[in-house]
PASEVO-7152 format. One line per 4 residues: their letters; for each residue x, z, y of C-alpha. Coordinates in nm, 3 decimals. Layout:
<rs>
a> X/Z/Y  ...;
</rs>
This chain:
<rs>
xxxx> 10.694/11.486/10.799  11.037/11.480/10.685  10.947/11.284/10.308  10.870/10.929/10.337;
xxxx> 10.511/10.903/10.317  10.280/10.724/10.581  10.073/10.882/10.737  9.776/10.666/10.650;
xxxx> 9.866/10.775/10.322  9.849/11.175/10.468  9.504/11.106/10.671  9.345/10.930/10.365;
xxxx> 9.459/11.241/10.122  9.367/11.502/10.366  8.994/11.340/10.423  8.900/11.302/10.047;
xxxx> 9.060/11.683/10.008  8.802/11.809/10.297  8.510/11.570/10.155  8.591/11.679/9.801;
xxxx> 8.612/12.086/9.861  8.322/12.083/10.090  8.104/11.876/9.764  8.218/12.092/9.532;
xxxx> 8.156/12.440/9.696  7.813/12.331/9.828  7.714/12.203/9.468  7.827/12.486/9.302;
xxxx> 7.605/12.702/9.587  7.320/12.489/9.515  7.323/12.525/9.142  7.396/12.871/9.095;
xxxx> 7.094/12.902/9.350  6.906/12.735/9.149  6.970/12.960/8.845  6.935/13.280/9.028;
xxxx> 6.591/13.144/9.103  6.492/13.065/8.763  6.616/13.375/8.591  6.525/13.626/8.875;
xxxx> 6.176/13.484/8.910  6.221/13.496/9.245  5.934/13.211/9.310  6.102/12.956/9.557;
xxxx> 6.055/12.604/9.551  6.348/12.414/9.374  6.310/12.140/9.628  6.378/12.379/9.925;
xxxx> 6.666/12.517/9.767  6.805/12.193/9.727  6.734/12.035/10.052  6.839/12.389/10.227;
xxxx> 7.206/12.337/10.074  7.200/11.994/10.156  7.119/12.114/10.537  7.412/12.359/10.510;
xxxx> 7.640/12.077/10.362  7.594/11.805/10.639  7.675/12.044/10.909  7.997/12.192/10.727;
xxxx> 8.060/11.800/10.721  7.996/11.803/11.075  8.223/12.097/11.201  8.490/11.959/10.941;
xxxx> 8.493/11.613/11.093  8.498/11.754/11.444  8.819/11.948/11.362  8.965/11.708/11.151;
xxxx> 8.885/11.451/11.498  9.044/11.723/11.720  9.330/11.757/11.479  9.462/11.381/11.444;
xxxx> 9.397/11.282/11.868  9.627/11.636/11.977  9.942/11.693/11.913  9.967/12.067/12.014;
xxxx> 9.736/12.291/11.775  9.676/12.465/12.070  9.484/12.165/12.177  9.326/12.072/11.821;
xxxx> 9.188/12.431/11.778  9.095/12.483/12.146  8.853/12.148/12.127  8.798/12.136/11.711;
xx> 8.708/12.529/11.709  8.479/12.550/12.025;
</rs>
């Protein structure tokens, strides 16, 4: 970290990056679910599509926050992936 930036300022940027990627891939899963559904006639319920993506999203939220934990208490990314990717 060589440019003069704190590193509140680096966490803060870093978490709304993850939050923000994670939101928009998962909505962009869940709607063009959705429209393969309606135009294949495939028959499933919008509601379980829906709630099946939202399933999906909180635990990429969860495995995201664990290695995002693991990242910011280590200071070796041996460490960080060793706990964060286990």
């Amino acid at each position: 970290m060589t440019a003069p930036v704190r590193r509140l300022t680096v966490t803060l940027t870093q978490t709304l990056y993850f939050i923000g990627a994670l939101v928009v891939t998962f909505g962009s899963m869940t709607v063009t679910s959705l429209l393969v559904n309606h135009y294949a006639e495939a028959g499933f319920a919008k509601k379980i599509l829906v709630e099946l993506n939202f399933g999906a999203l909180a635990i990429a939220f969860a495995f995201a926050g664990i290695m995002f934990l693991a990242s910011g208490v280590f200071n070796l990314s041996k460490l960080s992936l060793g706990t964060g990717g286990s």
